[in-house]
N, C-alpha and C positions, 0 to 999 in steps of 0.2 A: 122183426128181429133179423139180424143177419146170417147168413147162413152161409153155409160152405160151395151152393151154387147157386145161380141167379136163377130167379123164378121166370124174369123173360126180359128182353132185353128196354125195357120199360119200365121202371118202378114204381109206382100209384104215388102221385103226387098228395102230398095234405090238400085234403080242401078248405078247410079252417086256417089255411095259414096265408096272411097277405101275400103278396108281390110288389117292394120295394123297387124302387128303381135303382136300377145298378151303380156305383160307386162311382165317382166322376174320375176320368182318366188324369194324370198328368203325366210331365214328362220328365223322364227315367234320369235324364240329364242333369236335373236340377236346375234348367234355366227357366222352369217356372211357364213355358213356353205350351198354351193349351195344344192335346190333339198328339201329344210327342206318340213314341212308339214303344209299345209295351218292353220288357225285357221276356226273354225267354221262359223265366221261372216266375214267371210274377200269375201266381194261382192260386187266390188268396178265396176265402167265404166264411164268411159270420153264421154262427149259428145262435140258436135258444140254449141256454142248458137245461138238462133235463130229458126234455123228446128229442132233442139236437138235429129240429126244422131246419132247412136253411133259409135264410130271413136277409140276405144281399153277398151276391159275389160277382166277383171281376170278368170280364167278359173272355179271358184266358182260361179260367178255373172249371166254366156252365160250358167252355167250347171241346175241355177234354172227352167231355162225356156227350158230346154231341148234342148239346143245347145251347139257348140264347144266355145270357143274364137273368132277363125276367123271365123266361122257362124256369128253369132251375129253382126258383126259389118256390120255398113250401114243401120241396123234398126231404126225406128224411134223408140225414148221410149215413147212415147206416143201411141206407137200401142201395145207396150208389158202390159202397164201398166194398169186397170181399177178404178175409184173413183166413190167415193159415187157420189161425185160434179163434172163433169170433166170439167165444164167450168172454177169451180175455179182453180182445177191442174194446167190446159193449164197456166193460169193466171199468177199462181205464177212461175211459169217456165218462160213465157214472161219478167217477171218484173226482175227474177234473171238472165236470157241473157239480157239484156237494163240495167243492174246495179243499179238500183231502191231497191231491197231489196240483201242479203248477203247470205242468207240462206233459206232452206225451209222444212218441215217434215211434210209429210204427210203418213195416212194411205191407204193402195191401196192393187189390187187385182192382181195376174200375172198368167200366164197359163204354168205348166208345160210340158213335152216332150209326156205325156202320156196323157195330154187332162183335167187334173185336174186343180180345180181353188186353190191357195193357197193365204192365207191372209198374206201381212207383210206392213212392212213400208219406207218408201222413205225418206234418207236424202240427201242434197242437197246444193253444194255450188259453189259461182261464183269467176273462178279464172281471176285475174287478171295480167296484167305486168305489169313492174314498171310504165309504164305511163300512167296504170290505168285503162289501155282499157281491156274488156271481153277475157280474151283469148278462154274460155271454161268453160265447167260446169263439174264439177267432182259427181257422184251419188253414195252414198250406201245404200245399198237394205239389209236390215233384216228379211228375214223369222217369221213369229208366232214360236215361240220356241225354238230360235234361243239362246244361250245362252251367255249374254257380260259382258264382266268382268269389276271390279269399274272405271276401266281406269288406267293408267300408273300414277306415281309420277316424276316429274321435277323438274330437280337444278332449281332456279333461272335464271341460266343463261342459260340454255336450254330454260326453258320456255320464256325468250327476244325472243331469236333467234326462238322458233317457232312464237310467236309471229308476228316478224318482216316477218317473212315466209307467214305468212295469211294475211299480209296488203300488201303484194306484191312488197317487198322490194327485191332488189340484194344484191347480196354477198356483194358489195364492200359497197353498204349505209348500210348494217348490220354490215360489220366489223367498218366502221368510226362511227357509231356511239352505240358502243359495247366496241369500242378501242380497239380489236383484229387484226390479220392479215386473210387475205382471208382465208387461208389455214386454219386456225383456224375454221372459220366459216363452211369451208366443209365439216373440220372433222367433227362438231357436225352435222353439218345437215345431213349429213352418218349415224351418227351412232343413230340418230332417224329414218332415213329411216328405218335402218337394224331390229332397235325394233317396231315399227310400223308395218312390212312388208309390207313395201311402195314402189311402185315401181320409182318412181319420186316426186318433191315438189306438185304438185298438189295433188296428191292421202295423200301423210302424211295432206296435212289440211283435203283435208272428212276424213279418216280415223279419227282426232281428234276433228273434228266437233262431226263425228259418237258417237265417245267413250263420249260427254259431256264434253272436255279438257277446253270449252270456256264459259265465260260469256255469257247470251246471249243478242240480242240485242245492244253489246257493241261495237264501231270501236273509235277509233282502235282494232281489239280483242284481249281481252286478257284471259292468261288462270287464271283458278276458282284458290283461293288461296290453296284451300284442296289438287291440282292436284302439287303441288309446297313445295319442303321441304328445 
């Protein structure tokens, strides 16, 4: 459980919990271009719901806290993490693994490689599958000074389709009711990944949670109209 100080600067990793290999990069640019170079805030990690293991994160997210990618994973994040409150942390993590709330942001403390404590903030959201069960929790982690940009602009019809993407829709209920062809829909959800620098559909909604792309409080989500041209 988390606690108000770190037991050492080392947090007892799961030993029951695999070690995926880390997410495959791309580039930030969107020209699709292997190997580009990360963005600043891009500090993304999947967890379990539930014990909320970490189970794959990006190699920016395992390097704030002074590990690889494949170190990191099988920790709990709630041993990486510190809060003012951690009873309420635990809390809101509980609620968003059991599906009770969508989303979560809080401010929190983490310990770097070197034994340093650094301030940033915790956003947080619960993915679902089409039948609406918890698959996982997707996390991104913002550094104090971290620098983010106004967030992206969306067609209309990008903005459905991520849309439909955050309420846990498939390909095929996005296409029929989009009136497209699958293929249709992959492209675009490609080539959001590729501008996003997302490694999969769960990471493009934190990432567009992260960036502000959504209303809040709203389900179905939708995105802000400003984020929409």
């Amino acid at each position: 459980m988390a606690t108000t100080s770190f037991p050492d600067a080392s947090p007892r990793k799961r030993k029951n919990a695999a070690a995926p290999a880390a997410p495959a990069r791309r580039d930030p640019t969107g020209s699709g271009a292997p190997g580009g170079a990360a963005p600043a805030d891009a500090r993304t990690a999947h967890v379990s719901p539930g014990d909320l293991v970490i189970t794959a994160a990006e190699p920016e997210f395992a390097r704030a806290f002074g590990k690889s990618a494949d170190e990191i994973c099988g920790y709990g994040l709630l041993d990486l993490l510190r809060s003012p409150v951690p009873a309420r942390l635990r809390e809101q993590f509980t609620a968003l693994s059991s599906g009770h709330s969508r989303r979560l942001k809080e401010r929190v403390t983490g310990r770097d490689g070197a034994g340093r404590d650094f301030p940033a903030e915790v956003t947080a959201a619960a993915v679902r599958k089409p039948s609406g069960e918890i698959a996982g929790v997707v996390v991104f982690l913002r550094r104090a000074g971290d620098a983010v940009s106004g967030g992206p602009v969306l067609s209309a019809l990008d903005a459905q389709v991520l849309e439909g993407v955050a309420s846990g829709e498939s390909t095929v209920q996005l296409a029929s009711r989009l009136y497209l062809s699958r293929q249709g829909i992959e492209y675009r959800v490609g080539q959001m990944l590729r501008r996003f620098d997302a490694p999969n559909r769960p990471a493009l909604v934190a990432r567009a949670h992260a960036l502000g792309m959504f209303a809040a409080g709203q389900w179905p989500p939708r995105v802000l109209p400003e984020r929409v041209r």
